[in-house]
Residue, then its C-alpha position, 0 to 999 in steps of 0.5 A: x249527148x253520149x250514148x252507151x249501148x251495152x250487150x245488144x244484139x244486132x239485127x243487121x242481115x246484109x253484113x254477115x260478120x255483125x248479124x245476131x252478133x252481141x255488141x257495144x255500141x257508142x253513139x255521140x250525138x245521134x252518130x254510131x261512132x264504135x261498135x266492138x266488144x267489151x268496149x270501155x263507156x266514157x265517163x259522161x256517156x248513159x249507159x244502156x243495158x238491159x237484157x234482150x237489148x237488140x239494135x236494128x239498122x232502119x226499115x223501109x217502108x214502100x207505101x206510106x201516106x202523110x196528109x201535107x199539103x192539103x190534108x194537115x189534120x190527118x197527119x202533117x209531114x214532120x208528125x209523120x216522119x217523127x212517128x216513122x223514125x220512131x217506128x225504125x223506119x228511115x226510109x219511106x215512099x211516099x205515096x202521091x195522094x196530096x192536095x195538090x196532086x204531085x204531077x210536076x217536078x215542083x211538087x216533088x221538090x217541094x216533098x223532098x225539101x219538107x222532111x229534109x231535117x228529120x231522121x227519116x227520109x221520105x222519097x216522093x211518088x209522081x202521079x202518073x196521070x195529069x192529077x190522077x184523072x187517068x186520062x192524060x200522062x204526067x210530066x214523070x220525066x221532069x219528076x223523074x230528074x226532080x226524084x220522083x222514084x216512081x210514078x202512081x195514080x194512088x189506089x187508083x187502077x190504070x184503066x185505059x190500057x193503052x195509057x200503060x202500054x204507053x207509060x211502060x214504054x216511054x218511062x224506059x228511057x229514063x229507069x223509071x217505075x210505073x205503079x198500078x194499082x190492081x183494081x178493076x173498079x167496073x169489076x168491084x163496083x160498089x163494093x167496100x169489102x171482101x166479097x164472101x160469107x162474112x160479107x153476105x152475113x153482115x149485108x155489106x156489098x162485096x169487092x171480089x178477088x176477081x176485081x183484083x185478079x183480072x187487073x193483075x194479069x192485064x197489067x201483067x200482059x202489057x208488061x210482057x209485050x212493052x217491057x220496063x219496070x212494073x210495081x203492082x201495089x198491095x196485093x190481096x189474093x193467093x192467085x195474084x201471088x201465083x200470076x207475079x210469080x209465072x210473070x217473074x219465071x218469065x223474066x219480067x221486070x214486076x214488083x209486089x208488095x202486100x200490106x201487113x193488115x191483109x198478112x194479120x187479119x181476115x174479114x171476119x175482123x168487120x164483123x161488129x162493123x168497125x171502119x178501122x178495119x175498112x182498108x183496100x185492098x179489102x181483108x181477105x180470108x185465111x187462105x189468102x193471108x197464108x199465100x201471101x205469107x208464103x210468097x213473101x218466104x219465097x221472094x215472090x212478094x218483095x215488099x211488105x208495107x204497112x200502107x200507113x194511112x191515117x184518116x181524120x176521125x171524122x171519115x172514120x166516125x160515120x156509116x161503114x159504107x161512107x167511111x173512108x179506106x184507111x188505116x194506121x201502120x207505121x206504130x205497129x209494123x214490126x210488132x206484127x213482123x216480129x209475131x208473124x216470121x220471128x225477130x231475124x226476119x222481121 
């Protein structure tokens, strides 16, 4: 199949000579084959022209989750690939959160072999512990020559610090990342949203920033006395923001990404209690959404994710206090981008 794209405007930041710039494009067979100006179509190619055409090189995306192996009908791995490249996400993490856990180099080959024929290229988390227990470190140096690109106890924090301090150090011989996510859970306890006014208005018990913010500069602290690679997942607070950007003006190997719910929405959204927006982190408030868009300006936030998790309707369909965290991402994520920071940065 011959495709003529006719007029359209690139959106391709990393080469300066072609960004914004207004080109023809010929593609046969799913392959850009010439890109130039004024170009002549061929006589069976289908010609694309419309007014504001614009054309895009792919997206990653850092945090995404597909329910195969083990929870199919939540979403399977050839949907959700289908919906990502669909999306203009090429390229996605893969978050370890399957049935089984991916904690041996097996399970990583068996994620990067399932979604070999489709456009998106989906790139597999290890678990970090022994099935994401916490207790016993994973194999993540086989999973690392298997490739895994990181390894992460998915939503699940690090508790036992010593197991962090142990994983940073040893993962350093190898290049690899560890993952924590930012959660004191005895800090959070029950809690299944953002702990404030909207919170005791509805009666829902409420997770506060603290939970979040005592984890990160823990983790933060260890990172600082082992060295190696850090990525501390979705953030929701103005001050875990604050505490990356002092450890990266220290020098410190630590990423950050933030989920594009927590930049678009507040918790005043739960107010007639609907689960889709019980994700977590928790929405936060205004100033935190604001903070966390500024970091992203900054450089102090590196990712901005649309932690794609689609759940089964019935986890959703339930009492707000049972239902489960999660969302969907991928369909929207530009959408909000392009609102939020314009189309040349979305």
């Amino acid at each position: 199949m011959i495709i003529f794209l006719k007029s359209a405007t690139l959106i391709t930041p990393l080469n300066k000579n072609l960004h914004l710039k207004k080109r023809d494009l010929l593609i046969k067979d799913g392959i850009i084959e010439k890109i130039g100006v004024r170009l002549d179509p061929p006589n069976k190619a289908t010609i694309i022209s419309f007014p504001n055409l614009h054309v895009s090189t792919g997206w990653f995306d850092s945090s995404v989750c597909f329910g195969e192996p083990g929870y199919e009908e939540r979403e399977t791995m050839a949907h959700g690939l289908e919906v990502a490249g669909k999306s203009g996400f090429t390229e996605l993490v893969l978050n370890p959160n399957t049935h089984p856990i991916p904690d041996s180099s097996s399970d990583i080959v068996f994620l990067k072999q399932a979604g070999k024929s489709s456009v998106s290229q989906g790139y597999p988390l290890g678990a970090l512990t022994v099935k994401s227990e916490g207790k016993e470190l994973a194999e993540i140096y086989d999973m690392k020559k298997a490739g895994a690109v990181g390894f992460y106890d998915y939503k699940a924090p690090v508790h036992n610090g010593n197991l962090l301090k142990i994983a940073l150090q040893y993962a350093q011989n190898f290049g690899g990342v560890v993952f924590s996510f930012p959660l004191d859970m005895q800090v959070s306890g029950k809690g299944v949203v953002s702990e404030g006014e909207v919170s005791t208005r509805l009666g829902l018990k409420g997770i506060p920033a603290l939970a979040e913010e005592i984890q990160v500069a823990r983790d933060l602290a260890i990172l600082e006395y082992t060295g190696g690679s850090l990525h501390i997942p979705t953030i929701s607070t103005a001050k875990s923001a604050s505490l990356i950007e002092a450890a990266k003006k220290k020098g410190l190997d630590v990423s950050t990404s933030v989920a594009i719910h927590n930049l678009w929405f507040q918790d005043e959204a739960l107010e007639e209690f609907n689960s889709n927006f019980k994700v977590i982190p928790p929405l936060r408030t205004m100033k935190d959404s604001r903070a966390l868009i500024k970091g992203l300006k900054s450089g102090v936030i590196d990712f901005v994710t649309t932690d794609h998790s689609p759940m089964d309707i019935e986890e959703k369909r339930v009492e707000f206090d049972l239902a489960a965290y999660g969302s969907l991402g991928l369909e929207h994520g530009f959408g909000v981008l392009n609102s939020l920071f314009g189309l040349e940065k979305a």
